[in-house]
N, C-alpha and C positions, 0 to 999 in steps of 0.2 A: 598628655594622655587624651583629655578632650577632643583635641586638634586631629589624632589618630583615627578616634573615634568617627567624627565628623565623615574624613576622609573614606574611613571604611563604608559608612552609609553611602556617601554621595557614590563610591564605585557599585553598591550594591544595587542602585537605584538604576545607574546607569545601563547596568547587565543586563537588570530585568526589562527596563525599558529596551535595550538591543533585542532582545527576544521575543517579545513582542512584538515589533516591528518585523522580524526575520519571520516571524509566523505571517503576518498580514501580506509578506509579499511573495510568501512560497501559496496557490492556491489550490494545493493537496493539503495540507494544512487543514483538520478538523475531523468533523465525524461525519460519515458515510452511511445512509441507508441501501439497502437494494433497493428497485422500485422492478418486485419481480412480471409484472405486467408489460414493461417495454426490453424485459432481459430476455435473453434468448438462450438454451442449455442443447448443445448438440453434439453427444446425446445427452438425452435425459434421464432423471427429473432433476430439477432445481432442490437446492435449499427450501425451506420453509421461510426461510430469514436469513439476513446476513447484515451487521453494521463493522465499518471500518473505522480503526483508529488510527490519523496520519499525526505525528507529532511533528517539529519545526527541525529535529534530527533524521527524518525519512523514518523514521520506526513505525512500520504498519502493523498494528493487531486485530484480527478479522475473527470475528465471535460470530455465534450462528447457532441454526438447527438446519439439520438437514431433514432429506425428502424421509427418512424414515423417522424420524422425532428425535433423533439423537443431537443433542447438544456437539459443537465443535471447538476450535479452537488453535490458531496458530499465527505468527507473526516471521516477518522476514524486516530486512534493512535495505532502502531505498537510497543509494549512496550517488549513482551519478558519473561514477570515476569507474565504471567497467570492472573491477577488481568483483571477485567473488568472495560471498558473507555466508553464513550457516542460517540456514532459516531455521525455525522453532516451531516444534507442535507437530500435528498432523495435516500437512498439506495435502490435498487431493489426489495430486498428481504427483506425493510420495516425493517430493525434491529434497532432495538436501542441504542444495548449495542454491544461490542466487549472485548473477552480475546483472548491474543495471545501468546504462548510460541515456544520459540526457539530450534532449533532443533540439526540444525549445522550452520557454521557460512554462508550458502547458501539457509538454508531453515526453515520456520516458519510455522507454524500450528493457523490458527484460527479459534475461534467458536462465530458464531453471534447467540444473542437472542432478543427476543422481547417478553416486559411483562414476562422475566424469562424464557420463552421457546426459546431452540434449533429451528435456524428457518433456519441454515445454515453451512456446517465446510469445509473450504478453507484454501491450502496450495500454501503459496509461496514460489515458489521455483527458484532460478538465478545460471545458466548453471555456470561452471566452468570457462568458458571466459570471465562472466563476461556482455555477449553482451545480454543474451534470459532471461525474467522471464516469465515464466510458471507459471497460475493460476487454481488449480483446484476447483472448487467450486460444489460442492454437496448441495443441498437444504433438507433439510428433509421431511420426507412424509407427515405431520402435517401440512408443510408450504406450500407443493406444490412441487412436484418434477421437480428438477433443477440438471442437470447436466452439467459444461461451462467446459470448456478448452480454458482459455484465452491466447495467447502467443502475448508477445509483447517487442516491440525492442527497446535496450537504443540510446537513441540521443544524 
């Protein structure tokens, strides 16, 4: 029983140590400020605020206030493999679905839809240090022209 024991720690140890790791080498991985001074909203106005949560599974959760003081609140899945995910909350641009593929190990490509239509296609992309992700976001004309350049700094 001891021995089992053992065993179960040393796998448990193992994992966590794996993830750990798996976090240090993905560098979306953490938390995201806006830094709305170098972001650009066209059209406007920006958020008030805005931080991202990237987890070591692609799980982004993006909290905020917007331009009229209203708290917000929504997450999607960062997978990589092009297949489409249901995002959660209230996305700006009303998406409901998200496909995401990978580009280089610093930048990803995505395309949001709703009811099947292209309503949005944004690239993240994290500066070579490690420290800047750069958000391009393009709206399509159907949905409403959107052009953001979010830049925002890891804490």
């Amino acid at each position: 029983m001891k021995r089992q024991i053992r065993v179960f720690a040393v796998l448990v140890i193992v994992l966590a140590a794996g993830s750990v790791l798996l976090a240090q080498s993905n560098p979306f991985v953490g938390t995201w400020k806006l830094n709305l001074a170098n972001s650009k909203y066209n059209p406007g106005p920006p958020p008030q605020s805005q931080t991202r949560m990237w987890d070591a599974a692609g799980m982004v959760m993006v909290n905020g206030v917007g331009a009229t003081g209203k708290p917000f609140s929504y997450g999607y899945s960062i997978t990589g493999d092009g297949k489409e995910s249901p995002t959660m909350g209230a996305i700006p641009n009303k998406a409901d679905m998200i496909s995401t593929k990978k580009i280089n190990a610093n930048t990803y490509e995505a395309t949001f839809t709703k009811a099947g239509k292209k309503v949005e296609t944004t690239t993240f992309k994290v500066s070579n240090g490690g420290k800047t992700l750069t958000i391009n976001a393009k709206g399509s004309p159907d949905a409403g022209f959107v052009e953001n350049i979010q830049v925002l700094e890891k804490q």
